[in-house]
PAZAPA-4460 file (N, C-alpha, C; in steps of 0.05 Angstrom, whole numbers, plus 32768, in hexadecimal, padded with zeros to 4 digits):
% residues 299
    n_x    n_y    n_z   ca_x   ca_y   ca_z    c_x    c_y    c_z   seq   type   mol
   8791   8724   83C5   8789   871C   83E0   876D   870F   83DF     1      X     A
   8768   86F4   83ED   874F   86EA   83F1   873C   86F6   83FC     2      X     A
   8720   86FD   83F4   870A   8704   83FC   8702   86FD   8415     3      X     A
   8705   8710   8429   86FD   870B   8440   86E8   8710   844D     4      X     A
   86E0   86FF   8460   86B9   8704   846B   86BF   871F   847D     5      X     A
   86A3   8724   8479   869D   873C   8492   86A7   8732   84AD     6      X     A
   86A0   8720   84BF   86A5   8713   84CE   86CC   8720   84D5     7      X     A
   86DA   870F   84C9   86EF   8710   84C3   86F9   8733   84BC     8      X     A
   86F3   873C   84B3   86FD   8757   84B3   86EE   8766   84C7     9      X     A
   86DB   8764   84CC   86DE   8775   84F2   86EA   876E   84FF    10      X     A
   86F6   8757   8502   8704   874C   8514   8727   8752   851C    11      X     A
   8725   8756   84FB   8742   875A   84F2   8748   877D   84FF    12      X     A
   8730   8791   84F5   872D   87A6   84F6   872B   87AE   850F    13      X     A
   8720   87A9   8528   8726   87A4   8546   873A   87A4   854E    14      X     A
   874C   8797   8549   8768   878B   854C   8775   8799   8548    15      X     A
   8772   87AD   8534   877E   87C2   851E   8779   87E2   8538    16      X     A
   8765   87E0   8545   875D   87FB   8550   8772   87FE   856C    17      X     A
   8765   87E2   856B   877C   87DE   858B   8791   87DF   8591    18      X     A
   87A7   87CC   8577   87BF   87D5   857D   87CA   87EC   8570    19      X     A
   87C5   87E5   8554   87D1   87FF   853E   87C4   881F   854A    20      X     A
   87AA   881B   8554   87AA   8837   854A   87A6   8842   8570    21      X     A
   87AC   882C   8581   87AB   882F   859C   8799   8837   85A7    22      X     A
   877F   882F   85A7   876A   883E   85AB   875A   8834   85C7    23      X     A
   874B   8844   85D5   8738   883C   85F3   872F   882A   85E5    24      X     A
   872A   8816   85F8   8713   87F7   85FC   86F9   8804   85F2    25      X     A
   86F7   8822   8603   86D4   882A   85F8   86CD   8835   85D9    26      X     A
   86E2   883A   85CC   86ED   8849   85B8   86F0   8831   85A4    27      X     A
   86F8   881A   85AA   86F8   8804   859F   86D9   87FA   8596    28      X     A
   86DB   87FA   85AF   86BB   87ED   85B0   869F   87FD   859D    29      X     A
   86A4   8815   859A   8692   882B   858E   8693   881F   8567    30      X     A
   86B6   8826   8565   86B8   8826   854F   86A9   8806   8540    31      X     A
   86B0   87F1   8550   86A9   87DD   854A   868B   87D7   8546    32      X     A
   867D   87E4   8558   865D   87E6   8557   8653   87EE   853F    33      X     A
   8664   8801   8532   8655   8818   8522   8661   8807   8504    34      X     A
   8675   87FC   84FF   867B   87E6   84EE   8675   87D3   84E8    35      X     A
   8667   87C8   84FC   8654   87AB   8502   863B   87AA   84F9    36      X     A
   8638   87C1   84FC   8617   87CF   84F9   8616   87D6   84E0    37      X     A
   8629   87DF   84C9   8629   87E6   84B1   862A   87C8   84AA    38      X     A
   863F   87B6   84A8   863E   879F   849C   8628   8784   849C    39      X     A
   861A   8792   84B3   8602   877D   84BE   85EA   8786   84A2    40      X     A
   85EC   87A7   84A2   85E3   87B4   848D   85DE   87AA   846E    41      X     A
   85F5   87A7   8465   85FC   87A2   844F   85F8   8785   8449    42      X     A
   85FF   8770   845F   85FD   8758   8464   85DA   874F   845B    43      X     A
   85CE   875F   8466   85AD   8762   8460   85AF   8767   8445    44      X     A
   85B6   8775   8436   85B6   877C   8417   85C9   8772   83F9    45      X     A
   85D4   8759   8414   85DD   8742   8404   8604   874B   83F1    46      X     A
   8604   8767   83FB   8622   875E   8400   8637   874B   841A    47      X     A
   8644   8743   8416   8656   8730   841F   8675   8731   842B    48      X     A
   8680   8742   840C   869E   874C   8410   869C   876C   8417    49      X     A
   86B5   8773   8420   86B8   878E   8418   86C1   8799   8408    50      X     A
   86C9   878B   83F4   86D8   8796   83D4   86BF   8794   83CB    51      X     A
   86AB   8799   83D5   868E   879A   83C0   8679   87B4   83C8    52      X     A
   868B   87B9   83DF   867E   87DA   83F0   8684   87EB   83DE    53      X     A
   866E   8807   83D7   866D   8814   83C8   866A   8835   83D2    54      X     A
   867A   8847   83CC   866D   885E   83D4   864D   885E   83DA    55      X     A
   863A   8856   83C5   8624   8858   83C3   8611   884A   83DC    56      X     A
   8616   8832   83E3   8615   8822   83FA   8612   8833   8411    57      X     A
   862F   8843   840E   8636   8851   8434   8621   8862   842D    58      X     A
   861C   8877   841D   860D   8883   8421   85F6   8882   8422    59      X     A
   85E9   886D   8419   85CF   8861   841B   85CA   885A   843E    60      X     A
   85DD   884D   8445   85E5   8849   8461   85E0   8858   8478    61      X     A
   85EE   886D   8474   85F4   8887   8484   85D6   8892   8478    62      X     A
   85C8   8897   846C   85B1   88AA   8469   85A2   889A   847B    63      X     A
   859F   887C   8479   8587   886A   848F   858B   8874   849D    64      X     A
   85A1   8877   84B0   85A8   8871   84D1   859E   8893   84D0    65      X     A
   85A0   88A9   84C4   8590   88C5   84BE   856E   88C7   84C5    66      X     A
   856F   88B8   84B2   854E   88A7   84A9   8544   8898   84CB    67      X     A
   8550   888D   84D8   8544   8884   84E6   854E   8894   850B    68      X     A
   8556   88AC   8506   8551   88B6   851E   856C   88BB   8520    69      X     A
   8587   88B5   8523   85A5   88BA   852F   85A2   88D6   8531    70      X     A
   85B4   88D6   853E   85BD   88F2   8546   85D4   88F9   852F    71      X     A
   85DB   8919   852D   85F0   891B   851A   8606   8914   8524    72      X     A
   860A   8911   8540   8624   8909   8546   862A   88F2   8550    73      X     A
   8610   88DC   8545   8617   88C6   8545   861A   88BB   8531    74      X     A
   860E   88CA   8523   860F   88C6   8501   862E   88CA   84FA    75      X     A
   8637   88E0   850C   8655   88F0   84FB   8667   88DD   850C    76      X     A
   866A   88C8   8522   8672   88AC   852F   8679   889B   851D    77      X     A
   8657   8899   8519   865E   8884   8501   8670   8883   84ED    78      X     A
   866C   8893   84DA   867A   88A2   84C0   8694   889E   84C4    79      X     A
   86A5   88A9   84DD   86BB   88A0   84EB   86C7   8889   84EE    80      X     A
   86B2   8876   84F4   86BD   885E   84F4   86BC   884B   84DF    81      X     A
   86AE   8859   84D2   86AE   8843   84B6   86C4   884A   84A3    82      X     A
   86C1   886E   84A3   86E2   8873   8491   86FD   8863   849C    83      X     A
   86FB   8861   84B9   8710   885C   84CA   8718   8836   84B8    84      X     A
   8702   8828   84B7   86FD   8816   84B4   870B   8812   8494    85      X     A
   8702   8823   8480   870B   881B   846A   8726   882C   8465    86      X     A
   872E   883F   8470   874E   8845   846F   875B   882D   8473    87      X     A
   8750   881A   8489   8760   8804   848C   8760   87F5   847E    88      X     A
   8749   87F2   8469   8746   87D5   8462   875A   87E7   843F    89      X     A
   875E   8806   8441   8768   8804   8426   8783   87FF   842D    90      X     A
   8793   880F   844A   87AB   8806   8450   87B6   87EC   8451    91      X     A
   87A9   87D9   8453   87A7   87BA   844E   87A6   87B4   8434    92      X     A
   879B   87B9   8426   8796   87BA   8408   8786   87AC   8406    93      X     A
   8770   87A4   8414   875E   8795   8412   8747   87A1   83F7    94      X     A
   874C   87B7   83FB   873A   87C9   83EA   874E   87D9   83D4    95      X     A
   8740   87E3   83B7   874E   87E8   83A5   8744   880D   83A8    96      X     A
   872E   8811   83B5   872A   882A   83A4   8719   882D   83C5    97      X     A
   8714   8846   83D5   870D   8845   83F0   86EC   8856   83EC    98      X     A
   86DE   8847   83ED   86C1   884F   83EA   86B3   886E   83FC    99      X     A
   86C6   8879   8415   86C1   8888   8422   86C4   889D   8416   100      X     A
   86C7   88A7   83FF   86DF   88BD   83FC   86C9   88D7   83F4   101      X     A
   86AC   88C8   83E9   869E   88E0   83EC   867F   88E0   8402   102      X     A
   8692   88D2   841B   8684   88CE   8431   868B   88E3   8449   103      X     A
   866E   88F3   844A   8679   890B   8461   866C   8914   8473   104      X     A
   8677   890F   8487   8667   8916   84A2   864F   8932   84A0   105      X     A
   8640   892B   84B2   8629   893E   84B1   8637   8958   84BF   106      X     A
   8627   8979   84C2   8630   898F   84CA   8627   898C   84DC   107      X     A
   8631   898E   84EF   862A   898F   8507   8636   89A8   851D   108      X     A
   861E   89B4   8534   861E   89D6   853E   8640   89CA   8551   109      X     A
   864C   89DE   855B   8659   89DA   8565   864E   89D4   8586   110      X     A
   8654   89C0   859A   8640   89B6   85AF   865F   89CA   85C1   111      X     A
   8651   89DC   85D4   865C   89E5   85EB   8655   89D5   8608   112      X     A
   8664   89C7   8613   8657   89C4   8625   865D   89D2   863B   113      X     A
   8644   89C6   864D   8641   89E0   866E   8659   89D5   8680   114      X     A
   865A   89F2   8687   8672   89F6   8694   8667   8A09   86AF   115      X     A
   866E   8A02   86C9   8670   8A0E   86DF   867F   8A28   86E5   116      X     A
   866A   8A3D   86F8   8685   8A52   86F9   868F   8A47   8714   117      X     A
   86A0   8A5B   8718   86BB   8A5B   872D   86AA   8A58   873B   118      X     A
   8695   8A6C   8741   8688   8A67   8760   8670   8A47   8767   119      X     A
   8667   8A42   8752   8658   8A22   8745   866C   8A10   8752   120      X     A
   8682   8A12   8753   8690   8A02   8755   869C   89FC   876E   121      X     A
   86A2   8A17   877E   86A1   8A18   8798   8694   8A14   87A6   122      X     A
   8678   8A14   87A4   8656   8A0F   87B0   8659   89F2   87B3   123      X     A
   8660   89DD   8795   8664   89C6   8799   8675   89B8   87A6   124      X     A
   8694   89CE   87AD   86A1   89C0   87B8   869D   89C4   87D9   125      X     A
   8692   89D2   87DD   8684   89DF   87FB   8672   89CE   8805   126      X     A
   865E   89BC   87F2   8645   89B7   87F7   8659   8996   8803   127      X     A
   866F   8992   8804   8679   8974   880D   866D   8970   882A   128      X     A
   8668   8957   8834   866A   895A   885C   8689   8951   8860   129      X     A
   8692   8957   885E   86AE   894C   8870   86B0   8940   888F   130      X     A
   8695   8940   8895   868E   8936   88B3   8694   8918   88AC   131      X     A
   868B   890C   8891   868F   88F1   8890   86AB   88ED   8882   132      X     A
   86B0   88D7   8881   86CE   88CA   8874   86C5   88CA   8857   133      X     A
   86B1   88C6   884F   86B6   88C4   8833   86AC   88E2   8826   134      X     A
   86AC   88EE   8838   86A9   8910   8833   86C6   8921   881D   135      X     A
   86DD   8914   8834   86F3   8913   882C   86FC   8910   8814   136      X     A
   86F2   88F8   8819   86F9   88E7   87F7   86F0   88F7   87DF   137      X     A
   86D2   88FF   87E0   86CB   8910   87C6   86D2   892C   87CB   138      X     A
   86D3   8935   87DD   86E4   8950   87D8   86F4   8952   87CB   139      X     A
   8707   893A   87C8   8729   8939   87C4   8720   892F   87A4   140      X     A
   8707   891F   879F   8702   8915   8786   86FA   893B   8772   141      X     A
   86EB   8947   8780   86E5   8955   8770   86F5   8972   8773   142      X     A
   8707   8976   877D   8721   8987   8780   8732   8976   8773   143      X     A
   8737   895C   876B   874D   8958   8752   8739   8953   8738   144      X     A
   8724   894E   8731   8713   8957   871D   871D   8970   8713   145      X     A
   871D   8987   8721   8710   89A9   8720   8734   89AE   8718   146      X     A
   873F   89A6   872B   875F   89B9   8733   8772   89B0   8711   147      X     A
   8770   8992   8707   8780   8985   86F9   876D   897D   86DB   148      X     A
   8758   8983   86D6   8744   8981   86C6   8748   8960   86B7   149      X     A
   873B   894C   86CB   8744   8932   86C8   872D   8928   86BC   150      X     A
   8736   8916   86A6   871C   8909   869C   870D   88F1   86B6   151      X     A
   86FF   88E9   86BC   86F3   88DC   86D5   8701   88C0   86CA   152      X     A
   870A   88B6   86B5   8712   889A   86AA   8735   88A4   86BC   153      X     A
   873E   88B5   86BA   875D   88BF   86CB   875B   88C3   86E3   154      X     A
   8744   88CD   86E9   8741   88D3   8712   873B   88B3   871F   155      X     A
   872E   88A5   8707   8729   888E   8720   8740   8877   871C   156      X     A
   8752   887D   870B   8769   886F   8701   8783   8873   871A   157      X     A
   8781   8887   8722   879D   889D   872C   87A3   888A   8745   158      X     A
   87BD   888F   8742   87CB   8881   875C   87D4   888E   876A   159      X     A
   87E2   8885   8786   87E5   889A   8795   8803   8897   8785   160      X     A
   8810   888C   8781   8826   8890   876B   8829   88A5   875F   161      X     A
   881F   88A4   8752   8814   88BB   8739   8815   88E4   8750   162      X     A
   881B   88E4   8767   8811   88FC   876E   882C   88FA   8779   163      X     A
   883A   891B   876B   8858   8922   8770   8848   893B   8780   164      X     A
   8849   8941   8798   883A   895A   87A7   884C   8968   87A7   165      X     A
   8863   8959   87B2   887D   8971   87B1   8884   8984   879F   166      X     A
   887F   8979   8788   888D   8984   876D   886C   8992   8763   167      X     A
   8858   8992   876A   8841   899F   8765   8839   898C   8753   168      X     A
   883B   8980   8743   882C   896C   8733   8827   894F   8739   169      X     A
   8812   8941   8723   8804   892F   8719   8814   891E   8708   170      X     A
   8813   8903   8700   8814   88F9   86ED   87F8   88E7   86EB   171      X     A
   87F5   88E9   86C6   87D6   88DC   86C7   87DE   88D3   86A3   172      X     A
   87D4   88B8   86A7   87D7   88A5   868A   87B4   88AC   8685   173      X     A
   87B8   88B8   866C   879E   88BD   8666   8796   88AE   864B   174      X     A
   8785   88B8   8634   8781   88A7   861C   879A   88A3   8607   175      X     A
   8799   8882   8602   87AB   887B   85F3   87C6   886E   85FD   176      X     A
   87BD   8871   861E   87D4   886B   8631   87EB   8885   862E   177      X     A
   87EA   8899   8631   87F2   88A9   862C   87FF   88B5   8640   178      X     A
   8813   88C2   8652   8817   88D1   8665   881C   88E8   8665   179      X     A
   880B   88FB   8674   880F   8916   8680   881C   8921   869C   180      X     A
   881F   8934   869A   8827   893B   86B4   881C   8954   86BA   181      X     A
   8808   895D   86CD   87F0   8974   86D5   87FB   897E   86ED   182      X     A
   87F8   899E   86EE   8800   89AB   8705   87E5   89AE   871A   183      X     A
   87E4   89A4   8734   87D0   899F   8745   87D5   89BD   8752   184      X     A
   87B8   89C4   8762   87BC   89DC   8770   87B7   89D8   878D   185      X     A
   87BF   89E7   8799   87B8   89E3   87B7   87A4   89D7   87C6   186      X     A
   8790   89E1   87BA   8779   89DD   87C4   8770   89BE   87C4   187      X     A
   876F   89B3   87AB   8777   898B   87A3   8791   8984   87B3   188      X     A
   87A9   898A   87B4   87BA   897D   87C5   87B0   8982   87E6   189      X     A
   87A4   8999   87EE   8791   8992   8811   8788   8980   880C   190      X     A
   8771   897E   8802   8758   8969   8800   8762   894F   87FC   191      X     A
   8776   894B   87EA   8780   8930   87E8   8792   892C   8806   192      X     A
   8799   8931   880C   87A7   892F   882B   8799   8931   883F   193      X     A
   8784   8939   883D   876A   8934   8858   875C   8910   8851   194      X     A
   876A   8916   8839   8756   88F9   882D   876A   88E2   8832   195      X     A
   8785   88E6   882D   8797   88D9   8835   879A   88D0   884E   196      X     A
   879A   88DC   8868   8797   88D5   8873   877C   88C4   8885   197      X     A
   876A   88CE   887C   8753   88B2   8881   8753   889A   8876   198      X     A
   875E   8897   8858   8766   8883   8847   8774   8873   8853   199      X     A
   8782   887B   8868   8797   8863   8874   878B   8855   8881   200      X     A
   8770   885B   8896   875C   884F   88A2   8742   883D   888A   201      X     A
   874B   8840   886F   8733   8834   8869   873F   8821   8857   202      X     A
   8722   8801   884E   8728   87E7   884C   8736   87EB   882D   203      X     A
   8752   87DD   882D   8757   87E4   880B   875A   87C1   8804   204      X     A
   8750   87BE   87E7   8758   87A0   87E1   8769   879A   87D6   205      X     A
   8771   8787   87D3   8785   877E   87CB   8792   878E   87AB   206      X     A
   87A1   8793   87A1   87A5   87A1   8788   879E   87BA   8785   207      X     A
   8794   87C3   8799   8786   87E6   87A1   87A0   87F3   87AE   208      X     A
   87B1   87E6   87B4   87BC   87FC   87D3   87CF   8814   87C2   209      X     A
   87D3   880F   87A6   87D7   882E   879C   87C5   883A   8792   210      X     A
   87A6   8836   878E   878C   884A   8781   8790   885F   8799   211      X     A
   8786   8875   8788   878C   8893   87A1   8766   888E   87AC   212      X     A
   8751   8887   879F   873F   8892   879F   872D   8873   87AB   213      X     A
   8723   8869   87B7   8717   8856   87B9   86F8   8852   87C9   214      X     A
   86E5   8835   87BB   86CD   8838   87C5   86CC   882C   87E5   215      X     A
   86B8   8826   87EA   86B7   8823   880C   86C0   8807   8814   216      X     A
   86BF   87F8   8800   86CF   87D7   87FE   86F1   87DF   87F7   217      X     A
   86FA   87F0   87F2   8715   87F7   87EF   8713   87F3   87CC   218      X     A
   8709   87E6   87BD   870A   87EA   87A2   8712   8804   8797   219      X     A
   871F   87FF   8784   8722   881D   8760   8705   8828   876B   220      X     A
   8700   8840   875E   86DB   884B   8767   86DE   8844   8746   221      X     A
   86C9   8846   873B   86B8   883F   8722   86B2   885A   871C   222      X     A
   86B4   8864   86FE   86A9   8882   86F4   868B   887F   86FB   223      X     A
   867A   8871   8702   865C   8877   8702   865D   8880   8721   224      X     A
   866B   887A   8732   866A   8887   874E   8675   88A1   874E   225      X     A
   8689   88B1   8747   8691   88C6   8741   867B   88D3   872D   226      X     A
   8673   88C8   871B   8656   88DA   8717   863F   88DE   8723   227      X     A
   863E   88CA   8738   862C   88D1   874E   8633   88DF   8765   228      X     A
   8645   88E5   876A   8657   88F6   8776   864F   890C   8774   229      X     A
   865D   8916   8755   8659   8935   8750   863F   8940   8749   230      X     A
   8629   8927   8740   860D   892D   8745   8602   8932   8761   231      X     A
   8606   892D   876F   85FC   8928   8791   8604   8946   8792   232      X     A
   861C   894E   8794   8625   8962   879F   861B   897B   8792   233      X     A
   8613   8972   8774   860E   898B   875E   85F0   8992   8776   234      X     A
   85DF   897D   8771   85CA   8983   877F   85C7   8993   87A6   235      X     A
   85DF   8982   87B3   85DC   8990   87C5   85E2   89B0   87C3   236      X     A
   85F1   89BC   87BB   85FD   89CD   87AF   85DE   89EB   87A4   237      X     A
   85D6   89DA   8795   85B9   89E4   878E   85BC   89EB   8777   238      X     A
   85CB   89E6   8763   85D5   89E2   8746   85CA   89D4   873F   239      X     A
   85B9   89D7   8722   85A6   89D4   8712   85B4   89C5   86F6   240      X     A
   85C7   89C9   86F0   85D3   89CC   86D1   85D1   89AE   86CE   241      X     A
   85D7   899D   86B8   85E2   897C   86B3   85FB   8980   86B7   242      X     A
   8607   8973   86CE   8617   8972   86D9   862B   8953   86D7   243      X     A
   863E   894E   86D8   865A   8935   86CF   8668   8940   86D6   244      X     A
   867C   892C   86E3   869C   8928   86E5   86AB   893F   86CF   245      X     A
   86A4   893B   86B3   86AA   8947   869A   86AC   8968   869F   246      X     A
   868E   8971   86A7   8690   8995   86B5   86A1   8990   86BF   247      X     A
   86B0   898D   86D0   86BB   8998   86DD   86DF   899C   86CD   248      X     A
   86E0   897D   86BC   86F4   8987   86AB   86F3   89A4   8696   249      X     A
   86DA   89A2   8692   86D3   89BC   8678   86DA   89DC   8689   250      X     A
   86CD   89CD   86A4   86D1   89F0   86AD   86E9   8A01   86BC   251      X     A
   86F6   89E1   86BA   8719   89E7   86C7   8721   89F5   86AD   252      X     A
   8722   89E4   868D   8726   89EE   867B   8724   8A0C   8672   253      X     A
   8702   8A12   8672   86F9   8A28   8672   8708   8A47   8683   254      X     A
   8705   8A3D   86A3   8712   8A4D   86AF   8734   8A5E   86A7   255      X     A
   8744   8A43   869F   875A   8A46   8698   875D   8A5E   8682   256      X     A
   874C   8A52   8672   874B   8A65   864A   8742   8A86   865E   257      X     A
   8729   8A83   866C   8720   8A9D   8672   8738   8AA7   8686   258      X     A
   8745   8AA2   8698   8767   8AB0   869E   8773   8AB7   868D   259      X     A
   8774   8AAF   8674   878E   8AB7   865E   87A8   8AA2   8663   260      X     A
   879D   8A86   8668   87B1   8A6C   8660   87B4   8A6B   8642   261      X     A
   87CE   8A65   8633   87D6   8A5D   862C   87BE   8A40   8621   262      X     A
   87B4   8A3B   8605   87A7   8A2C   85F7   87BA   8A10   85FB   263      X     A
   87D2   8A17   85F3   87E4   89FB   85EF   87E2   89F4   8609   264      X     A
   87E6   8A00   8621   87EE   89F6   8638   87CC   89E9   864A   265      X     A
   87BB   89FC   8645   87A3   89E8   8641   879E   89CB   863A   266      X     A
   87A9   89C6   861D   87A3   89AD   860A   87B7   8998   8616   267      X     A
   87D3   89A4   8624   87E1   898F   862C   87DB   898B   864A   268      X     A
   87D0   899B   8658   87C6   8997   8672   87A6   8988   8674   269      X     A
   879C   897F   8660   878A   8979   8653   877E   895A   864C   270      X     A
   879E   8957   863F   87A7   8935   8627   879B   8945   8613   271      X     A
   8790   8958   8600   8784   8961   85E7   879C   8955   85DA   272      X     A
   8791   893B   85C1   87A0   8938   85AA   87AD   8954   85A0   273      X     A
   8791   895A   8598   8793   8975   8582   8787   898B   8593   274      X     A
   8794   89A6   8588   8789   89B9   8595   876F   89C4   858B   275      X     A
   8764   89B9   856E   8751   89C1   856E   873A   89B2   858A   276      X     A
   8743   899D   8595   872E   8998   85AA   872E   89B1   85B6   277      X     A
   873C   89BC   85BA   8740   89CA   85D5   873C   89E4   85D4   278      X     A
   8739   89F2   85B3   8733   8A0A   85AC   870F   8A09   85BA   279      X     A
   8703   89FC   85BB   86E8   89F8   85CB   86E9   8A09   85DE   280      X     A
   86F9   8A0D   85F2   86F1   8A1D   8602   86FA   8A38   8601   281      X     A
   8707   8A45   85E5   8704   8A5F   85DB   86E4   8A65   85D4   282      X     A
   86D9   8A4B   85CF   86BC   8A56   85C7   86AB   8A5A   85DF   283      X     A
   86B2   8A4D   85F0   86A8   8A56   8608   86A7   8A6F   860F   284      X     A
   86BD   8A70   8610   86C8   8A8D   861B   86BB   8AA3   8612   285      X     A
   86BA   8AA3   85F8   86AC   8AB6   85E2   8693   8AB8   85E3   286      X     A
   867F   8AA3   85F3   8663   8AA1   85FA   8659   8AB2   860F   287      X     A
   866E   8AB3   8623   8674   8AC1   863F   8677   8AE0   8632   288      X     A
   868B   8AE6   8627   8695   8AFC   861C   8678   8B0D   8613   289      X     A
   8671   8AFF   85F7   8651   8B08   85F1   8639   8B03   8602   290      X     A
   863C   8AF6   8613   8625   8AFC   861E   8622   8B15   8637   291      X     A
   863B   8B17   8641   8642   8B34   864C   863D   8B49   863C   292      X     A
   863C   8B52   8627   8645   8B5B   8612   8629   8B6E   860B   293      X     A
   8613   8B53   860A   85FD   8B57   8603   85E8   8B5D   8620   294      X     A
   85ED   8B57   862F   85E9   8B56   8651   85EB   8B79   8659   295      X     A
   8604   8B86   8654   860D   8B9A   865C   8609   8BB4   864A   296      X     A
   8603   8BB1   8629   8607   8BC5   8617   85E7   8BD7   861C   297      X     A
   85FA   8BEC   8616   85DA   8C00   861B   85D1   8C05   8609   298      X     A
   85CA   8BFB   85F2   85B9   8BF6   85DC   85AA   8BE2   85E1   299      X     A
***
């Protein structure tokens, strides 16, 4: 096979994320950064091909981006996408021998993130005005957050299509274009029906009239408004914590594990590829557990 430019093999490699390996636009976009950024690298030190990349190279590589401040888990991104990068270029056969192989992500602590309790959550959902119309709206936004543990890229996606009330569930295309089906609880099917009906009174545009959730022009809402949302409210509320759209998935999650759900039925109520994502909130749990533990013992 002819020696191909850098240029040319990110390009090729892009192409490769998107369809073959079906990956988010943002997910695309990451991997490609962190590939670009090595070859721009190397490009400075007067390699050219990539049949000329060397174990020794990446790791020279990977220690800078160390050297100059990254985080380990931007560091352990990277590392990711560059293995990702030359699996392909060996599955291609572009390459004879795959330079990564004694390339390895940094250790990194396990990151828990904050999670709301039951009552955190009720305070925020209390703290809504429902006096106004768009009161409605985020009630119903942050009762299908909480009830269906939706990534905020799936709540502002959702159609009114998508909501079987009768039958108690959801349908939601989540990463990879993927479809689930989530059991909604009472409390999200009110709120969405108080919201439903004001919705009929408000401006929708053109290509909107199935979004369940919309801004004051009738547009899709945008994830940065839904995080201003559940920030507003965190605050009215009088909640202190760093607060996202995301809590509220973690602490639906959380809640679930601390009832005694079922792990699998978590990960698929979830989208978790793998269940190790989802073993995460056993560690939670176990944080709660000990810190009662140590809270209560009479020693």
């Amino acid at each position: 096979m002819s020696r191909k430019g850098f240029e040319g093999i990110l390009s090729d490699f892009r192409s490769y994320l998107k369809l073959e390996r079906s990956m988010s636009a943002n997910t695309v976009a990451a991997y490609s950064r962190d590939v670009a950024s090595l070859l721009d690298h190397l490009s400075q030190e007067g390699i050219t091909a990539v049949e000329d990349i060397t174990g020794p190279h990446l790791t020279a590589y990977v220690e800078s981006l160390s050297a100059a401040g990254m985080s380990k888990r931007s560091q352990a991104r990277a590392i990711s996408s560059i293995k990702s990068l030359f699996r392909y270029l060996d599955d291609e056969g572009v390459i004879k021998d795959n330079p990564c192989d004694m390339l390895d992500a940094p250790k990194m602590q396990k990151h828990l993130p904050s999670v709301l309790s039951v009552e955190e959550v009720t305070a925020i959902l209390d703290s809504v005005d429902l006096s106004k119309p768009q009161g409605h709206r985020n009630r119903a936004i942050l009762e299908m957050l909480y009830s269906c543990g939706l990534r905020v890229s799936e709540l502002v996606n959702l159609r009114i299509s998508d909501l079987f009330f009768g039958e108690g569930f959801i349908r939601v295309i989540g990463k990879g274009n993927k479809q689930r089906l989530i059991p909604v609880g009472e409390p999200a099917v009110k709120a969405v029906g108080f919201w439903m009906d004001i919705r009929r009174h408000w401006p929708v545009e053109k290509n909107s009239e199935d979004i369940l959730f919309l801004n004051r022009r009738g547009r899709k809402m945008t994830r940065e408004m839904v995080f201003l949302i559940v920030k507003e409210q965190a605050e009215l509320a009088g909640i202190h914590k760093e607060i996202s759209p995301h809590t509220f998935r973690h602490s639906f999650a959380t809640h679930m594990v601390e009832n005694g759900a079922d792990l699998r039925v978590v990960q698929e109520m979830l989208g978790h590829e793998s269940i190790l994502t989802t073993e995460i909130y056993t560690h939670i749990d176990t944080r709660k557990w000990q810190e009662t533990i140590l809270k209560f013992h009479p020693i």
